[in-house]
C-alpha positions, 0 to 999 in steps of 0.5 A: 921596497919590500912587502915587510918594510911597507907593513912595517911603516904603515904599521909604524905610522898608524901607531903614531896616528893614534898617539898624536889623536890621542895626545890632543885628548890628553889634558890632565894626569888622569888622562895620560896614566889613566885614560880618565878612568873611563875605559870601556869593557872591550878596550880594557880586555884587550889592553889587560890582554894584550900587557900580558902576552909579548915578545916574552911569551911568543919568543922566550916561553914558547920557545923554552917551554915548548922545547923542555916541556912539549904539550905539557907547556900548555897548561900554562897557558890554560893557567894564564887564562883561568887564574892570570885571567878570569880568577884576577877578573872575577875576584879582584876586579870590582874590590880594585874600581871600587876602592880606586874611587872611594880612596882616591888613588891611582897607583898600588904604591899610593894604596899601600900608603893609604891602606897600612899607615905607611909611607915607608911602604909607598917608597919602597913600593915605587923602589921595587916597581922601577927597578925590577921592571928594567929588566922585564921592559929588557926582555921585551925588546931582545925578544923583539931584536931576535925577531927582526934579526930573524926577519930582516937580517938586520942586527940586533942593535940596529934593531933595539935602537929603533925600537927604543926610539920608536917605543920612546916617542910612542909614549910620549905622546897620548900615555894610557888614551894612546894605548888604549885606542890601539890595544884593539886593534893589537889584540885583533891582529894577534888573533888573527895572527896565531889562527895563521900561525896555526894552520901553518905549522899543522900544515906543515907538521901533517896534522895534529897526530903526526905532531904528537907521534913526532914528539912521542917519537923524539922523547915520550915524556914530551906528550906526557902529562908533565913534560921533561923537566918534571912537575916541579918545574912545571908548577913553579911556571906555572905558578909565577905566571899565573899568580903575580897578575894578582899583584903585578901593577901593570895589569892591576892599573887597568881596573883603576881605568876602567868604567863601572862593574858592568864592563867589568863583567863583561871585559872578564870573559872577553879576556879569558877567551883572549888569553886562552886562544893566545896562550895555549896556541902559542905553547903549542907551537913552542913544542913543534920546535922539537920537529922542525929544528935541528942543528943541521937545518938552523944552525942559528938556532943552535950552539957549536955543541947542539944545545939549543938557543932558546931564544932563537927557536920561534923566530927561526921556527916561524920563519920556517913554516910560514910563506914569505908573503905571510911572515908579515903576520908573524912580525905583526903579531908579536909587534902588537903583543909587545907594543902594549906590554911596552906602553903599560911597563912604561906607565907604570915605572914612570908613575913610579917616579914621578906619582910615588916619589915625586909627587909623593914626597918631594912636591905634594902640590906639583900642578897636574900639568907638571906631573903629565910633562915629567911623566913623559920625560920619565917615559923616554928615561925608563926606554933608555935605561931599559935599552941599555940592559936589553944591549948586553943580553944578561940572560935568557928571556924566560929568566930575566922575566922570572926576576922581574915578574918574581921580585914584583910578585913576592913584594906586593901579592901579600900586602895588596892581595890580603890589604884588599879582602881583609880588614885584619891585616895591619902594617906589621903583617904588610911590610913583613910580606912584601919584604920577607916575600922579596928576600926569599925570592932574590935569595934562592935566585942568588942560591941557584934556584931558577928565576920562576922557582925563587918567585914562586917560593916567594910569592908563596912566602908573602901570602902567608907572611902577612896574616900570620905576622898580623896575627901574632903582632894583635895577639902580643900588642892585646896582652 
């Protein structure tokens, strides 16, 4: 048995291990969507940390990004550090906690609900959450089938059967209690793992000069300032990815699970630090696919015509340039990356269900022992149906997630961003954001505009709709 399937399978069990540990702490709701609301300030970093990045970062933004962009891409990174990051942490983090227990809610939808008057809004909330987070979990898993492809030579259904199942019964198990005594430990193996990957690719590249002169040398434009595609492109990247944290629930649920304002303060800046060291090498590395790929030497990388497959470029570039005693590491890496990232969309979609709608409007009196046992039946149904979107690759990574990330953004970052700071904003202005931010952005996709512009502009839309529509709606309603 080779060194990769022995890794894979002690990886496999240790997994497996926490959820079953897990499991028998789970009694209540609470503690499987939750981890009782009591995570401290490390195991909340990481897990925040550890759901932002994936298979989607180190396989479909490195990989596109990098080749377009060159080292400009890296500011993306450092904009996922500052503002996805610390700026989420910094200004949101406390006014989250805080009004998670003094209203006694545990999704945004239920917020929504509480904040606004509106019931119409928790529905619609729970809507947009299921649906547009199908095809984010999709991306996930064909950015890991690519990298099994790459690595085991096995086929990319193959390999998104097992990792549906796997993924399935990983969440069945212990829910946030599970994931949260493993994100740790991800997030350790993911450090230790770009600090490799690295050292590698500059060793193989001769060092940071010869990887800028190589990429001046290809195309200036790819050490510029801005790379390729030019500014626009670049912000609209930028933007969508570091913004929508502000609103996306899968990151907002950890400052409901989190313990008191002290770990607060202290999982902010051991995230930041994370998320910088991940985000910057990883776009950097993403930019050496112009030095080390080309259609003569990875064919699998590459169209009849030369044009480049964009998700395919990381795993045959790291395949490329790390030893195959070490791939291991890669594999792990973005396993760990993904794992976590997979567990907080399941949660949440499956909340969705189950909290918002169920709970919310078919059974108010559901016992808590129920909802736990439909939260794991909906965990195994959102794996399938996430499965079945990834079994027909509708789209590039990068795409896919700018819908997904997009369309969630431009519905709540108005209502949920402008509901906490501000006591003006009245229902009006809530449900003209999330659906005036949500229209735009499906809009200018169906138009044309890539995925991350449509979401930016829609996102800009929702922040603005819902002070100006509140505004004009007291100022008409006091005449």
């Amino acid at each position: 048995m080779s060194l990769k399937i022995i890794a894979l399978v002690i990886y496999a069990l240790t997994i497996i291990v926490f959820g079953l540990l897990s499991m028998k702490k789970t009694k209540s709701f609470s503690d499987f969507f939750l981890g009782g609301g009591n995570v401290g300030a490390w195991a909340s970093a990481f897990t925040y940390g550890t759901a932002y990045f994936s298979a989607v970062l180190f396989i479909g933004f490195a990989g596109k990004i990098g080749w377009s962009f060159g080292l400009s891409g890296m500011f993306i990174g450092l904009g996922n550090a500052i503002v996805g990051v610390f700026l989420v942490w910094y200004l949101l983090g406390a006014k989250i906690k805080k009004m998670s227990v003094e209203m006694n809610v545990s999704t945004m939808a239920e917020y929504l609900e509480l904040r606004y008057g509106s019931r119409f809004l928790r529905l619609f909330s729970s809507l947009v959450i299921f649906v547009f987070f199908i095809p984010y979990t999709a991306a996930v898993f064909m950015g890991l089938c690519y990298l099994f492809e790459t690595n085991f030579e096995t086929s990319y259904i193959v390999a998104l059967i097992f990792m549906g199942f796997f993924t399935a019964l990983y969440m069945t198990l212990g829910g946030y209690k599970a994931m949260t005594m493993v994100d740790i430990f991800f997030g350790m193996i993911m450090l230790f793992g770009v600090f490799v990957l690295i050292w590698f690719t500059l060793k193989g590249a001769g060092g940071l000069h010869e990887v800028v002169f190589s990429l001046d040398k290809i195309d200036p434009r790819l050490v510029k300032t801005v790379g390729p595609p030019g500014f626009w492109q670049l912000f609209a990247l930028l933007f969508l990815t570091s913004a929508a944290p502000f609103a996306m629930p899968q990151l907002v649920q950890k400052f409901y699970a989190i313990k008191d304002n002290k770990a607060i303060h202290i999982g902010m800046f051991v995230s930041t630090l994370f998320a910088l060291i991940i985000g910057v090498t990883v776009y950097f590395i993403g930019s050496t696919t112009r030095i080390f790929l080309t259609p003569e030497n990875a064919p699998k990388a590459f169209t009849v015509d030369g044009k480049p497959l964009f998700d395919v470029l990381m795993p045959e570039l790291l395949l490329r340039i790390l030893p195959d005693s070490l791939s291991i590491i890669l594999l792990l890496v973005i396993l760990s990356a993904s794992m976590s990232t997979l567990a907080a969309l399941v949660l949440i979609s499956s909340s969705s269900v189950v909290k918002d709608f169920y709970n919310g409007f078919i059974n108010k009196s559901a016992s808590d022992a129920k909802l736990t046992c439909y939260m794991r039946i909906m965990s195994a149904i959102f794996v399938f149906l996430s499965v079945v979107l990834a079994w027909f690759r509708p789209d590039s990574i990068v795409s896919i997630l700018g819908v997904s990330w997009g369309g969630v953004g431009s519905f709540f970052i108005g209502p949920f961003v402008w509901g906490l700071y501000s006591k003006f904003a009245n229902i009006y202005g809530a449900v003209a954001s999330g659906l005036g931010g949500l229209l735009t952005c499906v809009f200018l996709y169906m138009w044309g505009l890539s995925s991350p512009e449509a979401g930016t502009i829609g996102m800009l839309v929702s922040l603005a709709l819902n002070p100006l529509v509140s505004l004009v709606q007291t100022k008409l309603f006091r005449k």
